[in-house]
C-alpha positions as CSV (number, residue, x, y, z in Angstrom):
1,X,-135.0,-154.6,89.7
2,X,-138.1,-153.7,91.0
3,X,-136.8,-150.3,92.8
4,X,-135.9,-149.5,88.9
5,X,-139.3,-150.9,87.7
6,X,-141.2,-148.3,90.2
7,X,-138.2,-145.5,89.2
8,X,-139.4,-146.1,85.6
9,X,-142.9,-145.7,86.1
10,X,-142.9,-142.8,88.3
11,X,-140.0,-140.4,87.0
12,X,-141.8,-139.3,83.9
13,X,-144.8,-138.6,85.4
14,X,-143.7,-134.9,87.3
15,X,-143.1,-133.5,83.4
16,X,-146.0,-135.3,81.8
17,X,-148.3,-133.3,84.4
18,X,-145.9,-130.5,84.2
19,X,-146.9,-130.3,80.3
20,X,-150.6,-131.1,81.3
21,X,-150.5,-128.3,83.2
22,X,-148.8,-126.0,80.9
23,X,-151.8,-127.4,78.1
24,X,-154.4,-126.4,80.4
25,X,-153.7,-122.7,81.2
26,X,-151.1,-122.7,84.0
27,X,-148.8,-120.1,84.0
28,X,-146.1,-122.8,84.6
29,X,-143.3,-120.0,82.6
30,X,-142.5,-121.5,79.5
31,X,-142.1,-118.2,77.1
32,X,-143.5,-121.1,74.0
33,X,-147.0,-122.2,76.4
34,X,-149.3,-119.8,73.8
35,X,-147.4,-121.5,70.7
36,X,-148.5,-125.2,72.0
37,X,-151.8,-124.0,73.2
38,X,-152.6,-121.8,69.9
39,X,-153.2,-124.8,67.5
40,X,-155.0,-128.1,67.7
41,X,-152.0,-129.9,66.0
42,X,-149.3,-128.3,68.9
43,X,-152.1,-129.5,71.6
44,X,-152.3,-132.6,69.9
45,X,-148.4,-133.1,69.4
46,X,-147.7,-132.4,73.7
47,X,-150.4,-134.7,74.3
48,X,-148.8,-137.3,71.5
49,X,-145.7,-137.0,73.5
50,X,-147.0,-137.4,77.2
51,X,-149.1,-140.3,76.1
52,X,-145.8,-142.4,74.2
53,X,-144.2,-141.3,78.0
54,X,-146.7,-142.7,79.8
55,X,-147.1,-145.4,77.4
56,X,-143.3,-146.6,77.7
57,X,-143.1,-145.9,81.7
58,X,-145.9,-148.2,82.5
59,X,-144.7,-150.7,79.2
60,X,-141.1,-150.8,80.9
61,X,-143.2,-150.9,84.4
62,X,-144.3,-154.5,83.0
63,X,-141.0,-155.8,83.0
64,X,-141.2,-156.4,86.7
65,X,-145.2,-157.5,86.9
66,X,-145.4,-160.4,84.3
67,X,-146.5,-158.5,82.0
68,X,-143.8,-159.2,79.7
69,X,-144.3,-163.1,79.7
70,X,-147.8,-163.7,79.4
71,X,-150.3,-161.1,78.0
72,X,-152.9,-159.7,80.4
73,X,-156.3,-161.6,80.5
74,X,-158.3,-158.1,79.6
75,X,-156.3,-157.8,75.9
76,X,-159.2,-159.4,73.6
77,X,-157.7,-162.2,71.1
78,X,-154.5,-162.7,73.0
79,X,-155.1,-163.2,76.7
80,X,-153.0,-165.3,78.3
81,X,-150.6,-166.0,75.6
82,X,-147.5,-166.6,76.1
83,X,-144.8,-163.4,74.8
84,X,-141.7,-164.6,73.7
85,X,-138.5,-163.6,75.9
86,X,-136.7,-162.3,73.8
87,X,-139.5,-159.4,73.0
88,X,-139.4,-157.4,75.7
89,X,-135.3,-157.5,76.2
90,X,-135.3,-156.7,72.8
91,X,-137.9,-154.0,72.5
92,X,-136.4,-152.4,76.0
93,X,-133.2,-152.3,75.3
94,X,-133.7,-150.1,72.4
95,X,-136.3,-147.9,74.0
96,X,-133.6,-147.7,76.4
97,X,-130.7,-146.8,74.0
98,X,-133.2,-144.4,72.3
99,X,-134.0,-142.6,75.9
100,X,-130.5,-142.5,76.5
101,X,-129.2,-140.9,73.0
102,X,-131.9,-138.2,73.5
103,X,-132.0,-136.7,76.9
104,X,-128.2,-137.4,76.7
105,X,-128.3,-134.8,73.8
106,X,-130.7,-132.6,75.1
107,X,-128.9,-132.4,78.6
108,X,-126.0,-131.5,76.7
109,X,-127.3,-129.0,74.3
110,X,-129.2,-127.1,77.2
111,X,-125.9,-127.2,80.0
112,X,-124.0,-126.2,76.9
113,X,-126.3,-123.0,76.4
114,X,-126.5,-122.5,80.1
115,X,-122.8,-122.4,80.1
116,X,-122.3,-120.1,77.7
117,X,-120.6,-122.3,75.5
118,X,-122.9,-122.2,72.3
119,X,-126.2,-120.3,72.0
120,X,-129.5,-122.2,71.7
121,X,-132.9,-121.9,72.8
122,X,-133.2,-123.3,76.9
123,X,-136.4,-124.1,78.1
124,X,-136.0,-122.2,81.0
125,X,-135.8,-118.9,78.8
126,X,-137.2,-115.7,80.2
127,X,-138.3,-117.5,83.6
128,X,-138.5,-116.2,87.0
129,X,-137.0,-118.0,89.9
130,X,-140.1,-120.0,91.0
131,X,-141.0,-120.9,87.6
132,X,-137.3,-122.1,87.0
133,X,-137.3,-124.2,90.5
134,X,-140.8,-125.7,89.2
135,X,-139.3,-126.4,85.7
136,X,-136.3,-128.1,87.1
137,X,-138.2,-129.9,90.1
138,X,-140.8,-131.7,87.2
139,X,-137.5,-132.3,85.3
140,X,-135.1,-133.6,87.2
141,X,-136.6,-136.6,87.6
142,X,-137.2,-137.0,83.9
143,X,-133.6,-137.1,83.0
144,X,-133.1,-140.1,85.8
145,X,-135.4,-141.8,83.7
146,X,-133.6,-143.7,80.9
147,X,-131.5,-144.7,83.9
148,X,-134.4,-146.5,85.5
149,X,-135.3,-147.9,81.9
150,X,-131.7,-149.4,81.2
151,X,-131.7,-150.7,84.6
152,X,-135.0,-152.7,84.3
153,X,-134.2,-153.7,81.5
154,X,-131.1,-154.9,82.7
155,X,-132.9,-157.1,85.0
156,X,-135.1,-158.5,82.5
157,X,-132.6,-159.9,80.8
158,X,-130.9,-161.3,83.7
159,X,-133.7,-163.0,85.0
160,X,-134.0,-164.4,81.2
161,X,-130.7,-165.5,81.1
162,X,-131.2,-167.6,84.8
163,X,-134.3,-168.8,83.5
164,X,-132.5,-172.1,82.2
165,X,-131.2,-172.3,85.5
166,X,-134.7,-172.4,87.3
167,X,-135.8,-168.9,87.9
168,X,-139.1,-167.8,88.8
169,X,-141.3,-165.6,86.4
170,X,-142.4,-162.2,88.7
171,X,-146.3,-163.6,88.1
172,X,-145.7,-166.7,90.1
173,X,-143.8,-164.6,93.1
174,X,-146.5,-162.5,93.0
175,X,-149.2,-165.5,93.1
176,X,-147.7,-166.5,96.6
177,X,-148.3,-163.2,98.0
């Protein structure tokens, strides 16, 4: 579970800096960069969705630190209060689900198109070789992510379930460290 924790914090992060990048000027090849860099509400929607990535990485991170049993001591009004169980399980599997269902889509919409199969708008449109490779090397990664996600997840909720049966919380492993 924590090899899928640190999967799921670090996969996103190649596309997030890719879109940074993309933001700040970089000719990174995307045919659309001027459309999402002409307008403060495009700036504002890429950053929107690199900050709900990062947001959910480090969130689904948590599920392997503690963070999804007690909340941290630097949140004013709640520290060190107790987070039901059943939260976190809850809340990840569906962010899981939802990460699933829409790469899943995507990834078959775009190989679809790159097959030949139907026509539709690639991201990869109009770029050289270098630009394609850099595309696809900030990508790749991205679509392992729901993977990571589900598979966190999946340990969440089997260290919930052998709770009853005297499992320890990650925070008290990592106290004895």
């Amino acid at each position: 579970m924590r090899f899928a924790g640190w999967a799921a914090l670090l996969l996103p992060l190649l596309s997030v800096l890719w879109r940074v990048a993309m933001l700040s000027g970089a000719d990174v090849g995307l045919g659309l960069a001027d459309f999402y860099r002409s307008t403060a509400g495009t700036v504002a929607y890429v950053l929107a969705l690199d900050a709900a990535q990062v947001l959910a990485a480090v969130l689904t991170f948590g599920l392997i630190c503690g963070w999804s049993e007690t909340v941290p001591q630097w949140v004013p009004g709640l520290r060190g209060r107790r987070i039901p169980p059943l939260l976190p399980g809850v809340l990840g599997s569906a962010g899981a689900a939802a990460l699933l269902w829409i790469i899943g889509l995507l990834l078959f919409a775009f190989v679809h198109s790159w097959l030949g199969i139907t026509d539709g708008w690639t991201p990869d449109e109009g770029m050289g070789g270098g630009h394609r490779a850099l595309l696809f090397a900030c990508y790749l990664p991205f679509l392992l992510w729901p993977l990571a996600v589900a598979a966190t997840v999946a340990g969440h909720w089997a260290r919930f379930r052998r709770r009853g049966r005297g499992a320890e919380p990650p925070a008290a492993r990592a106290g004895r460290r």
